[in-house]
N, C-alpha and C positions, 0 to 999 in steps of 0.2 A: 586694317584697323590700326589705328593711330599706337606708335610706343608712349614707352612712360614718360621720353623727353621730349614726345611731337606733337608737345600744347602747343598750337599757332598763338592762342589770347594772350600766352606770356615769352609767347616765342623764343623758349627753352629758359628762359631766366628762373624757373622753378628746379631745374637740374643740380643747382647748389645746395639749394632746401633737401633735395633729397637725397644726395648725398650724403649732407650731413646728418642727417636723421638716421639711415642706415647707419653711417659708422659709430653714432651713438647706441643705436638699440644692439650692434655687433658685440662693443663694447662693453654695455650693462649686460648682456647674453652671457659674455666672458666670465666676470664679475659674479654672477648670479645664477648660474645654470650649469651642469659637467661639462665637461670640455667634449666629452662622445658619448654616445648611447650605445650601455653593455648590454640591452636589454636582448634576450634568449626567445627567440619566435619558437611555440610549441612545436613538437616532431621535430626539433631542430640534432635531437642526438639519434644520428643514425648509426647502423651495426658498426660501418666504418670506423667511422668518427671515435666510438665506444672504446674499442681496439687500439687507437693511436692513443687515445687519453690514460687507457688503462696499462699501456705500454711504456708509458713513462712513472709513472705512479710508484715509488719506492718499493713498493710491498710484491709489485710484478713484475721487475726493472731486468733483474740476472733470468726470467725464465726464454724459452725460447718459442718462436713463432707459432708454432703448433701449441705449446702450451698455453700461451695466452688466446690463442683462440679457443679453446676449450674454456680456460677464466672468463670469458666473454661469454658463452652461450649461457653461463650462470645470470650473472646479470640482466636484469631490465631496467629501461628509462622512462623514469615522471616527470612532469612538465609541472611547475610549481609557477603561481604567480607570486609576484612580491607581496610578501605578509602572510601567505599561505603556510598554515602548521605543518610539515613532513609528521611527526611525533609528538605525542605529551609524555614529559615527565612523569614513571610510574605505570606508563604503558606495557603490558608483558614486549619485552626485546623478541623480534621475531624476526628482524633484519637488522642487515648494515648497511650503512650509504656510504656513498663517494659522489665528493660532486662535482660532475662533469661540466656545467657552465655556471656564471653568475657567483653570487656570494649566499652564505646561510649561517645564522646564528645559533650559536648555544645556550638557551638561559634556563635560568633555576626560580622559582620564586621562593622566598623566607616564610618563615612562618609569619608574621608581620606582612605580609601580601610584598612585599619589595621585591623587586624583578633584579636580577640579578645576571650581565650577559659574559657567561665565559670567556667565550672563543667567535672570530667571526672567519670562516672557511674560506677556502677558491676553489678553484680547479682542481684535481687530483687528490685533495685530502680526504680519508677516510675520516669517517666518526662513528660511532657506541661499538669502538674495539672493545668496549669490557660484556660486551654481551658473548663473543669466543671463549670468553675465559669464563663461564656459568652465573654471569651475573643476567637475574629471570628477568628483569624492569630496567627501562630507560631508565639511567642516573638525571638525564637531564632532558629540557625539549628543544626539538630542535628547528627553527622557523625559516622561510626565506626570505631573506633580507632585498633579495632583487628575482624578479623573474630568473628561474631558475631551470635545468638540468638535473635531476638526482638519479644513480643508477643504484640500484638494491639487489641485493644479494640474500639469502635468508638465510638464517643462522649456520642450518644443518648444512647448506651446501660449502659454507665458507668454512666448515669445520670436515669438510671432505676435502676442500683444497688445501687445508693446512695438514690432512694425514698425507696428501699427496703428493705436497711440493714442501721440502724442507723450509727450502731457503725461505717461503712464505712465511712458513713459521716463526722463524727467525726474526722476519722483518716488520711483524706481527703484533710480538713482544718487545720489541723497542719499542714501536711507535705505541703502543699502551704506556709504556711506563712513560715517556715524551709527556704524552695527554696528561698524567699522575703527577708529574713532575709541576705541570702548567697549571694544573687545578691549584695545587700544594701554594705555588708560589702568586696566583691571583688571592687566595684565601689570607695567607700571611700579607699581603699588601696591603689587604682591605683594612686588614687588622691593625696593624701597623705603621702604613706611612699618611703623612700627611693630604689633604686630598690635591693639592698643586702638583707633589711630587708623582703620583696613582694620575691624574691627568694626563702628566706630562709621559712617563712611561707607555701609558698604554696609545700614546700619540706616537711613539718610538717604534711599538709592537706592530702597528699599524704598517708605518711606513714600510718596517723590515720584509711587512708581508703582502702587502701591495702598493708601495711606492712604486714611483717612476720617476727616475732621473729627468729633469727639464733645467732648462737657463735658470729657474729661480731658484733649483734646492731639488725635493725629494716631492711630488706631485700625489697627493693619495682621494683617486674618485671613488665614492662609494657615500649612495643615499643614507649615509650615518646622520640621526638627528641628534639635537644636543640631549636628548631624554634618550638616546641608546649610548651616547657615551657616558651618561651621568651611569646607565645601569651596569654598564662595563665597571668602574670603579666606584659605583656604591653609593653616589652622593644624589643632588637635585641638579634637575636642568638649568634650575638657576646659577648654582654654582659652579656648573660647567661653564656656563655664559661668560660669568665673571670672570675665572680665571683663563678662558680663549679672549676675552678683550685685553687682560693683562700682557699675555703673551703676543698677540697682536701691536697692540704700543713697542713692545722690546723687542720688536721684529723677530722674534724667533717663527710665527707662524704667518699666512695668508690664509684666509679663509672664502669662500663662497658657499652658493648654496649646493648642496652634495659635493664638493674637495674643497681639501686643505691643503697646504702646501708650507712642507718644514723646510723655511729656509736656511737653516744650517745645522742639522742632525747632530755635531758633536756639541754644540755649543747650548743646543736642547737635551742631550742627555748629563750635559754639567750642570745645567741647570738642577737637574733631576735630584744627582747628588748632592747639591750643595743643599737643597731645600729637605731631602732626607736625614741629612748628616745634622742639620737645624731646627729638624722637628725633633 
């Protein structure tokens, strides 16, 4: 069978045509598409796998190999697709998650129906630490933002492993008050700064937690629409738009479709303050 360059009727004179057509569509693909697919094929967290994630994981980091196998047999893994609910807000707390692949959201809705998104996960972060410390209902729900991994643990067992491993404990309550700390200061932002300034930071918060270094700056992929960062800091999609075209013009960002890319992080968190210090 003939290749794609062994038309005899044009006697390969169509080889430029396609060519160029490739590195065009390469091109707009670049521009408009992630740069890789994070996507998590279901049963993708096996016991292994479990074991090495939850071995790095702050809260299980100083115990030792035999213990964390034992942390392991507590655990099981759910296969979420992207958009799929883990939790509703208000749900009796009966477990904790940690998630193992992909990314997953935190949001709250107002009394006003306004969607409101905390926190957006990765790998190894726990969430509803406030359920160990007796609180009965999800404070918040939790969704996945991309084909996901989540390992669950349920209450009463994670409250056997924190009588049984100190340092757990320890490492338990930090990371609660962290969470407490992040709430506090998402809620004072909302309240308080301007929404250019609340854009721009949570563009900062972003990058600190899933950036990647590249030739053009700090690279952040993740199927983030302009309607989940408008609920991240509280505003409309529209006014996300607006002020990523502004920052777009002043070069501080690049965007496509799912990444963006802060091309110069200190010069985007000057911004931050000066537009705070002016509001």
């Amino acid at each position: 069978m003939p290749g794609i360059y062994d038309c005899r009727p044009c006697a390969g004179r169509c080889r430029g045509y396609v060519e160029k057509h490739r590195d065009r569509v390469m091109a707009r693909r670049k521009r408009t598409t992630p740069l890789r697919d994070g996507a998590v094929q279901p049963g993708h967290c096996s016991s292994e796998l479990r074991a090495r994630i939850l071995a790095d994981v702050p809260y299980f980091r100083d115990l030792s190999s035999d213990a964390l196998e034992a942390v392991n047999r507590h655990f099981r893994a759910f296969d979420y697709p992207g958009g799929a609910v883990i939790h509703h807000e208000g749900e009796p707390a009966e477990a904790l998650f940690l998630v193992a692949h992909g990314k997953v959201k935190l949001l709250q809705h107002s009394f006003s129906g306004t969607k409101v998104v905390f926190d957006l996960l990765s790998q190894g972060q726990l969430f509803v630490g406030l359920a160990v410390l007796g609180r009965r209902h999800y404070p918040l729900s939790a969704q996945a933002q991309t084909a996901c991994c989540v390992l669950a643990i349920t209450t009463a067992d994670f409250r056997h492993l924190l009588r049984s491993y100190p340092e757990v404990a320890l490492a338990t309550l930090d990371g609660v008050a962290r969470d407490l700390e992040a709430a506090h200061d998402t809620i004072r932002a909302i309240a308080t700064l301007p929404v250019e300034a609340r854009i721009a930071r949570a563009l900062l918060h972003l990058a600190d937690r899933f950036g990647e270094a590249d030739e053009g700056g700090l690279l952040i992929q993740s199927p983030l629409s302009q309607q989940d960062l408008a609920a991240m800091v509280s505003t409309t999609a529209e006014t996300v738009s607006r002020v990523m075209s502004g920052l777009r013009r002043s070069g501080h960002v690049e965007t496509g479709r799912q990444w963006v890319r802060i091309r110069d992080r200190a010069s985007l968190a000057g911004l931050a303050e000066e537009i705070d210090a002016g509001g």
